[in-house]
N, CA, C and O atoms as a DFTB+ gen file, in Angstrom:
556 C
 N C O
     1  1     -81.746     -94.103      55.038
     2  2     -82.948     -93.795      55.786
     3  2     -83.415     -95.014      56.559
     4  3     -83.138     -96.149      56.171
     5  1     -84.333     -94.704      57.976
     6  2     -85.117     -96.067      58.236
     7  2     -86.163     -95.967      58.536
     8  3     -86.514     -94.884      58.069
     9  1     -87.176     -96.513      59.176
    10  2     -88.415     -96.036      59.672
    11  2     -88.066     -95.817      61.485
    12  3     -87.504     -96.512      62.332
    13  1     -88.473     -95.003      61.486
    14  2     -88.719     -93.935      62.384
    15  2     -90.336     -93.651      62.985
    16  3     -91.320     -93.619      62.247
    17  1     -90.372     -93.486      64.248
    18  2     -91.723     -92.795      64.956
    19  2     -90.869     -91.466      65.430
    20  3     -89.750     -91.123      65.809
    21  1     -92.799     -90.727      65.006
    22  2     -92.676     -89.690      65.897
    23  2     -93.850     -88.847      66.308
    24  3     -94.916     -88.811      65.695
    25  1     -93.526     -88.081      67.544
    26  2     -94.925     -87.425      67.373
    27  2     -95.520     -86.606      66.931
    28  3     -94.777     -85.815      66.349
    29  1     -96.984     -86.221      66.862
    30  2     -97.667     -85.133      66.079
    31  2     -98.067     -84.769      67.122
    32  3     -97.961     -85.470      68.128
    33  1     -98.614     -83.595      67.122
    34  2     -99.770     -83.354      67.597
    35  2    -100.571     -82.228      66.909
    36  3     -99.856     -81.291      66.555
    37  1    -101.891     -82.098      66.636
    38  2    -102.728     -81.416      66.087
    39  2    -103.239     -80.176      67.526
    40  3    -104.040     -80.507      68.400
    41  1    -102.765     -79.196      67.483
    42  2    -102.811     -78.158      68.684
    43  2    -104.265     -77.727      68.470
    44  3    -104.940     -77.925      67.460
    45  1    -104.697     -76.985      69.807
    46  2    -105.963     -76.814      70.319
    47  2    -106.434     -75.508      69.039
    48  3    -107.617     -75.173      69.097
    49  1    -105.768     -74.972      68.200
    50  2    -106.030     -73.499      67.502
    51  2    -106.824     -74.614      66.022
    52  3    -107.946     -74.503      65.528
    53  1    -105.829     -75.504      65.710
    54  2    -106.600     -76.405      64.475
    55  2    -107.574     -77.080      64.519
    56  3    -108.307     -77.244      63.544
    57  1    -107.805     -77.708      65.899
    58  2    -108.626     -78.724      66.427
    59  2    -109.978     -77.494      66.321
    60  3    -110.794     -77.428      65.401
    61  1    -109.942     -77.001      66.989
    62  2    -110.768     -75.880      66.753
    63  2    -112.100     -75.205      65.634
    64  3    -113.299     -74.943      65.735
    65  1    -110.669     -75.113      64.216
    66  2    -111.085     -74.928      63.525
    67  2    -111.372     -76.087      62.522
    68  3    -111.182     -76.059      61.306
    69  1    -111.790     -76.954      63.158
    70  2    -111.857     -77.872      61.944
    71  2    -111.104     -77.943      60.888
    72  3    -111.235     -77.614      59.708
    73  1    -109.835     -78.702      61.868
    74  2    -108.469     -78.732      60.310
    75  2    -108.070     -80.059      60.654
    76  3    -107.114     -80.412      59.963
    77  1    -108.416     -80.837      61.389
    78  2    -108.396     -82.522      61.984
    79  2    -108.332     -83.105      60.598
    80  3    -107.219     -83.363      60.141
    81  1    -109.181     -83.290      60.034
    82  2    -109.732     -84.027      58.717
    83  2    -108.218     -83.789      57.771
    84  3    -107.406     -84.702      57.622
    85  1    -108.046     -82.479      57.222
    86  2    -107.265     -81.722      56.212
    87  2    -106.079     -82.311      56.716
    88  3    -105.489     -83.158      56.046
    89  1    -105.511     -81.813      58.253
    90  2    -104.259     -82.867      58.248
    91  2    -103.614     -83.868      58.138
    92  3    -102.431     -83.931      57.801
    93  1    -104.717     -85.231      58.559
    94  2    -104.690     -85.850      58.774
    95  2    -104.386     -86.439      57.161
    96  3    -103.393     -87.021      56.724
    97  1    -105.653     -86.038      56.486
    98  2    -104.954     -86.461      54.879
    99  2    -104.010     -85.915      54.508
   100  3    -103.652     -86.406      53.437
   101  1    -103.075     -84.738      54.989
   102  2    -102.055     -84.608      54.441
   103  2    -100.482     -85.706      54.855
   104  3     -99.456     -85.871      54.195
   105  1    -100.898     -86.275      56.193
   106  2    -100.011     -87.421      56.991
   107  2    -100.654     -88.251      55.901
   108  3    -100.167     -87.914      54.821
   109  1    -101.269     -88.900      55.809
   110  2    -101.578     -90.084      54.863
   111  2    -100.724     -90.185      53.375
   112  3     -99.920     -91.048      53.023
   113  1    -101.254     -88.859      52.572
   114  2    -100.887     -88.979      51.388
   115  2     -99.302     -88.668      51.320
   116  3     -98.730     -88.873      50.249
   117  1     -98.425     -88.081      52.656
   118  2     -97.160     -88.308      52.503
   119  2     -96.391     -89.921      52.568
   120  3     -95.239     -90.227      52.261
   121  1     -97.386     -90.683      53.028
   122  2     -96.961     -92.060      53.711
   123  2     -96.643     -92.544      54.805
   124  3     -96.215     -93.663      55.088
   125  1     -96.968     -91.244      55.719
   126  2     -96.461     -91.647      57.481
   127  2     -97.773     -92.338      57.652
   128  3     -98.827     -91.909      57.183
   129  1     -97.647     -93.459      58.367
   130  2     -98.849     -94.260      59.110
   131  2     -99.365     -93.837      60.520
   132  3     -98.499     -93.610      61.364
   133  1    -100.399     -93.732      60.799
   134  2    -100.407     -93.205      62.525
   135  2    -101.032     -94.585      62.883
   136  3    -101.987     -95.277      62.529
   137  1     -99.614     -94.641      64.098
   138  2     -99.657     -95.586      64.894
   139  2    -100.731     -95.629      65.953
   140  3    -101.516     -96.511      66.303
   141  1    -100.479     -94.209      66.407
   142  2    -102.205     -94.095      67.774
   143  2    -102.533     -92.931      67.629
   144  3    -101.974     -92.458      66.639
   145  1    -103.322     -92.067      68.254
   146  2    -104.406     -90.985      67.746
   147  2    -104.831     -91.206      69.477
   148  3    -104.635     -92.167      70.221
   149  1    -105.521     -89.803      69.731
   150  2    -106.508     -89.783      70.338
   151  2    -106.905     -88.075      70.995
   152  3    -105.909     -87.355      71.066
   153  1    -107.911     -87.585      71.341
   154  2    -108.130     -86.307      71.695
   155  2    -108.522     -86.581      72.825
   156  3    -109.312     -87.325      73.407
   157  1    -107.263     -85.256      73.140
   158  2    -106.787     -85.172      74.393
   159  2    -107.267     -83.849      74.932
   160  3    -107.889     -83.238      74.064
   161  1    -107.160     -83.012      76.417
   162  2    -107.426     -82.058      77.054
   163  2    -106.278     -81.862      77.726
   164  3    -105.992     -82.591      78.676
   165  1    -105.423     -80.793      77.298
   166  2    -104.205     -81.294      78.658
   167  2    -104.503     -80.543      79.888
   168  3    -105.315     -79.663      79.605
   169  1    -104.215     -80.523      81.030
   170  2    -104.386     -79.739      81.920
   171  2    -102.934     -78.774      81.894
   172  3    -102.005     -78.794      81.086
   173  1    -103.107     -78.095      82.887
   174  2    -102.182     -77.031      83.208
   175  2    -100.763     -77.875      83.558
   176  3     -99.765     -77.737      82.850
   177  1    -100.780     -78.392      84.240
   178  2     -99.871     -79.369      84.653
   179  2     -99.084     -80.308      83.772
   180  3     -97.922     -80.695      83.890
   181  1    -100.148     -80.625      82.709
   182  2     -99.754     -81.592      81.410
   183  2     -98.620     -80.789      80.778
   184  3     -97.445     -81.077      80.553
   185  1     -99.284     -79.786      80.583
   186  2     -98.975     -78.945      79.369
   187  2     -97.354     -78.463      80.017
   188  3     -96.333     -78.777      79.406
   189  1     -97.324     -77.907      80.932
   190  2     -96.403     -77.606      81.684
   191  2     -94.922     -78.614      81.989
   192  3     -93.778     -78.163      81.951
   193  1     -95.326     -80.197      82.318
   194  2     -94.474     -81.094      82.386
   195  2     -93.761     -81.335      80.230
   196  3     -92.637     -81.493      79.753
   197  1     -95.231     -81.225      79.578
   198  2     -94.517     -81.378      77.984
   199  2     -93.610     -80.749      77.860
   200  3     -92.549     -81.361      77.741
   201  1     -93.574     -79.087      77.823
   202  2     -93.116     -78.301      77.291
   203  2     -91.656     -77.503      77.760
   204  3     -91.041     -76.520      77.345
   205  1     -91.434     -78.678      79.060
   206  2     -90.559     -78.218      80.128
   207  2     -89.388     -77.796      79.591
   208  3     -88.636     -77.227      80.382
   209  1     -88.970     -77.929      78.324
   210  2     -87.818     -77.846      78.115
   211  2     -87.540     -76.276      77.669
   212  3     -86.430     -75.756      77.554
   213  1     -88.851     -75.641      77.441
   214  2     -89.110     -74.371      77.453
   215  2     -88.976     -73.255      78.454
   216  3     -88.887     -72.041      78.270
   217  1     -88.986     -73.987      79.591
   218  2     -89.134     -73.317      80.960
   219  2     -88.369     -72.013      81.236
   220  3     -88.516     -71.144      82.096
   221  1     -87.518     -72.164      80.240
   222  2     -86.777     -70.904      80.552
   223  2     -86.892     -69.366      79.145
   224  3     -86.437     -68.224      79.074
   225  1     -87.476     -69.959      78.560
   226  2     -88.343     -69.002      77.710
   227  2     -89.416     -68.330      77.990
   228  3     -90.389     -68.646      78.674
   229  1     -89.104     -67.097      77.242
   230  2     -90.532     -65.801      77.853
   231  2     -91.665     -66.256      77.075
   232  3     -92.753     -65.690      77.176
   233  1     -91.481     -67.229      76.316
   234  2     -92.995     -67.737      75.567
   235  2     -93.774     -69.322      76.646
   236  3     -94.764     -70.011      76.401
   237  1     -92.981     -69.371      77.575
   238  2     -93.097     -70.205      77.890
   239  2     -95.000     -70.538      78.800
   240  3     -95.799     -71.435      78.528
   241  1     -95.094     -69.748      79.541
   242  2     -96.261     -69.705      80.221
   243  2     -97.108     -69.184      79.232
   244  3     -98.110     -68.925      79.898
   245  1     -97.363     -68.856      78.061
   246  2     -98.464     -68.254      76.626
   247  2     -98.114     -69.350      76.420
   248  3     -99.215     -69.876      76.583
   249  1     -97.340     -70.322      76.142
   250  2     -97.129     -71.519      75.406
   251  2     -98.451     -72.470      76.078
   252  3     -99.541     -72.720      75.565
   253  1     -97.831     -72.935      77.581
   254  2     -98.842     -73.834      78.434
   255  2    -100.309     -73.512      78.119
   256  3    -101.027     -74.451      77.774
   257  1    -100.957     -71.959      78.224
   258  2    -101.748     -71.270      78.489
   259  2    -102.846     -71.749      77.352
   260  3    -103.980     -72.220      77.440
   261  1    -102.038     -71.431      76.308
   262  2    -102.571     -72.026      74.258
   263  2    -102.789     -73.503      74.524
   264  3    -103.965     -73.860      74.592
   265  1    -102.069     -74.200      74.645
   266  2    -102.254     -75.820      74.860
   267  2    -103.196     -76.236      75.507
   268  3    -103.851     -77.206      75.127
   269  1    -103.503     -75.442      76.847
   270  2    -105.076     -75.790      77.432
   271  2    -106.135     -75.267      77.393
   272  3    -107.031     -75.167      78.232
   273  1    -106.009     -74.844      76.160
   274  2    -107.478     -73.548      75.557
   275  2    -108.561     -74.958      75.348
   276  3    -109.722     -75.132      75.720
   277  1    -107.991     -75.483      74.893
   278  2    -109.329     -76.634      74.248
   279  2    -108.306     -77.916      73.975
   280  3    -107.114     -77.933      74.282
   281  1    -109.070     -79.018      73.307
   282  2    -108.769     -80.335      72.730
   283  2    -107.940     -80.314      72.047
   284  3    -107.979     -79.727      70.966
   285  1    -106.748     -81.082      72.576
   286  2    -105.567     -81.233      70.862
   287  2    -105.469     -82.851      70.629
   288  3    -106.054     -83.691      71.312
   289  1    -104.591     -83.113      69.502
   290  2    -105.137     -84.347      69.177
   291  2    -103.615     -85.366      68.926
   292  3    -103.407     -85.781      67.786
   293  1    -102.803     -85.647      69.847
   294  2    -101.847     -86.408      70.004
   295  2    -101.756     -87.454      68.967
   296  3    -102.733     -88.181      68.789
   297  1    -100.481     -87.634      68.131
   298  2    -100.734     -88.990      67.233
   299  2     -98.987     -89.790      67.085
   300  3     -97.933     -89.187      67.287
   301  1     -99.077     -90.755      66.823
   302  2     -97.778     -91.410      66.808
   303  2     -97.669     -91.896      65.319
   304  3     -98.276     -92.841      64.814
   305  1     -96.781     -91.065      64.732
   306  2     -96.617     -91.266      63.262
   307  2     -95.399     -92.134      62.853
   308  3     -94.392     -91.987      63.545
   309  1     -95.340     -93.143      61.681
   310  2     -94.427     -94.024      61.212
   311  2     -93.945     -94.134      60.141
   312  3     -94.727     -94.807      59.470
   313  1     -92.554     -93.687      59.208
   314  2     -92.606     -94.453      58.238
   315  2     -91.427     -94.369      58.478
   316  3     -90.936     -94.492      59.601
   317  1     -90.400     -93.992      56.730
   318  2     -89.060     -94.156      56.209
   319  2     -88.830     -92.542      56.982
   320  3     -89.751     -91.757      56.755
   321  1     -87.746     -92.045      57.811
   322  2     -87.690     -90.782      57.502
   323  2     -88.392     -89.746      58.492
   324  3     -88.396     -88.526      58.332
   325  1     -88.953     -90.405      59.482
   326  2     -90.562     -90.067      59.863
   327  2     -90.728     -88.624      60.508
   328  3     -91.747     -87.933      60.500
   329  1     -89.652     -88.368      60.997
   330  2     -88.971     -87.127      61.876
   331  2     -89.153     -86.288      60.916
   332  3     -90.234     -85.726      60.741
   333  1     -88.043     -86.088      60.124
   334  2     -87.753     -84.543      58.952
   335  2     -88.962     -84.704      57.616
   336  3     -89.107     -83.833      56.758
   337  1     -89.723     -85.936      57.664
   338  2     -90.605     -86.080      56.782
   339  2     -91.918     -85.138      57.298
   340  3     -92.365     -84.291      56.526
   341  1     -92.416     -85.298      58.423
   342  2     -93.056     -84.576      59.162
   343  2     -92.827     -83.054      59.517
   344  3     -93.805     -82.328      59.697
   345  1     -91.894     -82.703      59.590
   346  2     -91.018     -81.537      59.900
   347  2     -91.698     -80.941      58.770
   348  3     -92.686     -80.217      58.896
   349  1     -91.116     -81.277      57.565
   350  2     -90.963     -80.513      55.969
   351  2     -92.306     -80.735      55.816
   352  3     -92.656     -79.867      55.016
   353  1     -93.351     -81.451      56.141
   354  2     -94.965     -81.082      56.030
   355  2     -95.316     -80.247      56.984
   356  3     -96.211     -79.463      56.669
   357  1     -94.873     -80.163      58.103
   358  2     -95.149     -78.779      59.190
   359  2     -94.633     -77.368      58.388
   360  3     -95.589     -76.651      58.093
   361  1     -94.073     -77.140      58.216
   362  2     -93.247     -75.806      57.673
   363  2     -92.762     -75.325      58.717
   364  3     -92.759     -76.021      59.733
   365  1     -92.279     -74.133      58.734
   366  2     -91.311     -73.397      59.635
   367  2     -92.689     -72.798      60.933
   368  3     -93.830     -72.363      60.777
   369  1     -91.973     -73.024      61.960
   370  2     -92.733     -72.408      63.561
   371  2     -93.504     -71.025      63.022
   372  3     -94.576     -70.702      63.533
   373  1     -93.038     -70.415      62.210
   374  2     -93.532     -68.856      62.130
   375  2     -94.191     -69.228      60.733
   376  3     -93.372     -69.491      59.853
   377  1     -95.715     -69.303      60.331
   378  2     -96.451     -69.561      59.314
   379  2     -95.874     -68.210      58.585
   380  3     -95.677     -68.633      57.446
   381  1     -95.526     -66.959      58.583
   382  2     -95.083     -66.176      57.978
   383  2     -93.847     -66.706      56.838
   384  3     -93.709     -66.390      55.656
   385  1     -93.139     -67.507      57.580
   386  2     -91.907     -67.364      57.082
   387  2     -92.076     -69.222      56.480
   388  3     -91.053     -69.881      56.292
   389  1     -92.982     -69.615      56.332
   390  2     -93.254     -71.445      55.903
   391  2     -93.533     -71.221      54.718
   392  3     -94.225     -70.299      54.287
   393  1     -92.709     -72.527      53.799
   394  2     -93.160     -72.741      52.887
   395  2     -94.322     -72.927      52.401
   396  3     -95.185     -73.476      53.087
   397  1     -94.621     -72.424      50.869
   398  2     -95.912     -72.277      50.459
   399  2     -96.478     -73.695      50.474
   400  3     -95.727     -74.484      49.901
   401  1     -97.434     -74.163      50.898
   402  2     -97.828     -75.631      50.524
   403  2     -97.882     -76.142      52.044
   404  3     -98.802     -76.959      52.056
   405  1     -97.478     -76.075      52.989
   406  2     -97.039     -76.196      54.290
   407  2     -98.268     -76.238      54.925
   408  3     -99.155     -75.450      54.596
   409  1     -98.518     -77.530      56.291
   410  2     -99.217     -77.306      57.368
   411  2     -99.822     -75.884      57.879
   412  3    -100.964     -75.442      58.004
   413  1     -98.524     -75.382      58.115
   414  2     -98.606     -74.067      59.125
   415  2     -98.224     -72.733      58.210
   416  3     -97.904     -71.684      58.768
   417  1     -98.261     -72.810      57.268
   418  2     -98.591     -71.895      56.304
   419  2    -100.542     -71.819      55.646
   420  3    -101.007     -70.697      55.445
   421  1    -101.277     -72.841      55.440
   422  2    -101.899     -73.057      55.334
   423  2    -102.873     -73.051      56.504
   424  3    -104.036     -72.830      56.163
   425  1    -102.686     -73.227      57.689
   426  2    -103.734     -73.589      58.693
   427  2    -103.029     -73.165      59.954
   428  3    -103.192     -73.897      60.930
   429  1    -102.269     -72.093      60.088
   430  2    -101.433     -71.263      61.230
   431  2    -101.923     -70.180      61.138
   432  3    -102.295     -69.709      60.063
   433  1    -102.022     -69.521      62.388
   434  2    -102.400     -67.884      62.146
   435  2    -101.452     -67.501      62.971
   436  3    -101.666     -66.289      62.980
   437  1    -100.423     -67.695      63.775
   438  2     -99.259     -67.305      64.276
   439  2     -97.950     -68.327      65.094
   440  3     -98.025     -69.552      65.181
   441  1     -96.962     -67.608      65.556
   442  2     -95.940     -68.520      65.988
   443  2     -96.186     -69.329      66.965
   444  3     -95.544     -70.328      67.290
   445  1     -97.370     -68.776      67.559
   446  2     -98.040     -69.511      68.984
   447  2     -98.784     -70.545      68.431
   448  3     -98.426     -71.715      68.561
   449  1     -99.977     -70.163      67.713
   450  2    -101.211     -70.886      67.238
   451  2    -100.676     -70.993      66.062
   452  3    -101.028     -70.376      65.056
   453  1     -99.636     -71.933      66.170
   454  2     -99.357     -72.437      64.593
   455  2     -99.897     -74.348      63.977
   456  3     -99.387     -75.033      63.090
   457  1    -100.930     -74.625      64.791
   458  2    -101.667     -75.513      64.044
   459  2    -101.132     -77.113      64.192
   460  3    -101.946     -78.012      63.983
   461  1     -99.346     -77.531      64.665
   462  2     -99.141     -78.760      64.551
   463  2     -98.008     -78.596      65.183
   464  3     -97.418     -77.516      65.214
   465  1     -97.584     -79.695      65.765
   466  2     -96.076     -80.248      66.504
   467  2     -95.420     -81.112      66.255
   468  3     -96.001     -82.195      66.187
   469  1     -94.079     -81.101      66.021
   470  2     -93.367     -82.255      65.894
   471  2     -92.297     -82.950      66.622
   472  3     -92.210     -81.935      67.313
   473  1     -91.406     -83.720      67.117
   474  2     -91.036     -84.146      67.290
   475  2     -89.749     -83.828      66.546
   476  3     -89.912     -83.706      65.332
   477  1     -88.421     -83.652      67.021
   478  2     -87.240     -82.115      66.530
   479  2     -86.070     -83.810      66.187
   480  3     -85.188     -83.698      65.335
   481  1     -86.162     -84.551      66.588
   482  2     -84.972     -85.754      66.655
   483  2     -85.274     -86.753      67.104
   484  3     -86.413     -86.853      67.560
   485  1     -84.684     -87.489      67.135
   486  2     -85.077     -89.412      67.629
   487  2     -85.611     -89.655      68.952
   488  3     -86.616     -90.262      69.322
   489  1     -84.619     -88.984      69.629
   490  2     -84.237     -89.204      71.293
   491  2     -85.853     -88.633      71.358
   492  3     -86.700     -89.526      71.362
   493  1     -86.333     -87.274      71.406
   494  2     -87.084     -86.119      71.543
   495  2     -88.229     -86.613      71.278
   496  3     -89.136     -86.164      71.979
   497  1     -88.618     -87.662      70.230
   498  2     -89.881     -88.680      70.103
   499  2     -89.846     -89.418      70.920
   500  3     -90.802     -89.376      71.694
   501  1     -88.756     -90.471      71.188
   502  2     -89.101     -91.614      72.075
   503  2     -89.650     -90.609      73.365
   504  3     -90.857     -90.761      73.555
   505  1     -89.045     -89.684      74.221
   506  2     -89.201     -88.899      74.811
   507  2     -90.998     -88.641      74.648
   508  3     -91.916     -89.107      75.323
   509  1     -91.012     -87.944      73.767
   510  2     -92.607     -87.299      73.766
   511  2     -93.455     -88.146      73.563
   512  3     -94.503     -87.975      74.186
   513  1     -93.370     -89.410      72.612
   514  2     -94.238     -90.584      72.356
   515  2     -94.678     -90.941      74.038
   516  3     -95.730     -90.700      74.629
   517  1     -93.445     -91.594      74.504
   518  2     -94.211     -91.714      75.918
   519  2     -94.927     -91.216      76.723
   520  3     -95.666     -91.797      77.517
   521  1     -94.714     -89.724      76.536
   522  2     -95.181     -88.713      77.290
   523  2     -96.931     -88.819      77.222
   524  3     -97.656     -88.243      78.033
   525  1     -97.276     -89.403      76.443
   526  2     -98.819     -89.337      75.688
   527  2     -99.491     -90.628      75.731
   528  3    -100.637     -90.757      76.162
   529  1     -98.504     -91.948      75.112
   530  2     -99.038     -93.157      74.963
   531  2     -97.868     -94.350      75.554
   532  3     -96.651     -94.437      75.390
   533  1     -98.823     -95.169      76.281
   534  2     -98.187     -96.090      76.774
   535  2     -98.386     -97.520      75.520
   536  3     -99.308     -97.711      74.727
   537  1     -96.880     -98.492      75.811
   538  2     -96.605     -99.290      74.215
   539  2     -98.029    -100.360      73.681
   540  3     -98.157    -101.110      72.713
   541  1     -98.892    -100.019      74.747
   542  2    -100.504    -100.845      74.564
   543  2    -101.159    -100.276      73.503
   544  3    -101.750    -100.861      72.595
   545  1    -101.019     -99.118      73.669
   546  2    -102.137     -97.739      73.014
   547  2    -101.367     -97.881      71.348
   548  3    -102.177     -97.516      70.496
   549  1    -100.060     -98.307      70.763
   550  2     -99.444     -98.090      69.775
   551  2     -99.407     -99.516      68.858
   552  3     -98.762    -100.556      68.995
   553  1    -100.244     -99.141      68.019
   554  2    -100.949    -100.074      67.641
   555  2    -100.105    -100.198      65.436
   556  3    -100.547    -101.038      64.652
């Protein structure tokens, strides 16, 4: 294993409901450190350039659409592992089908508004980390 960044993000459906707090201690008490934080608004455009890799999916424009409902909360997470460590605290995309104990079993109400994001591989963080925070902001 090594230490690894990657990103989070806390989506506009959790932010919402006041689940900021709850996640955030659940990143802690696994041992990922957050490197930067901050609440964000994406615009149409934001949301659209993130998710591009979607572009060719029929979820794709409901995808953008959810992301700029309200405030989500971008974070740059660190430890041993940091990728699949994060992953396995998200649970599976479909809160239906996530393990019991899970982010998005717990604080998802669907495959859309499922509560958190991660970062899928190495490349795909460095990738998205930038996308959000420049190496000033990563503290």
């Amino acid at each position: 294993m090594s230490v690894q960044r990657t990103l989070a993000i806390i989506k506009p459906d959790a932010v919402a409901s006041g689940k900021i707090g709850p996640i955030i201690a659940r990143i802690e008490a696994a041992g990922l450190t957050i490197l930067a934080a901050r609440l964000a608004r994406l615009s149409a455009e934001q949301a659209a350039g993130f998710y591009i890799v979607h572009k060719a999916r029929p979820f794709y424009g409901s995808l953008c659409a959810f992301m700029t409902q309200g405030p989500c909360l971008p974070m740059v997470l660190e430890g041993e592992d940091a990728i699949q460590r994060w992953r396995d605290l998200m649970g599976a995309t479909d809160p239906a089908k996530a393990a019991a104990g899970t982010i998005r079993k717990e604080f998802a109400s669907s495959i859309e508004a499922n509560a958190v994001h991660g970062s899928d591989a190495p490349a795909t963080a460095a990738t998205e980390i930038t996308y959000f925070f420049n190496a000033l902001e990563i503290h």
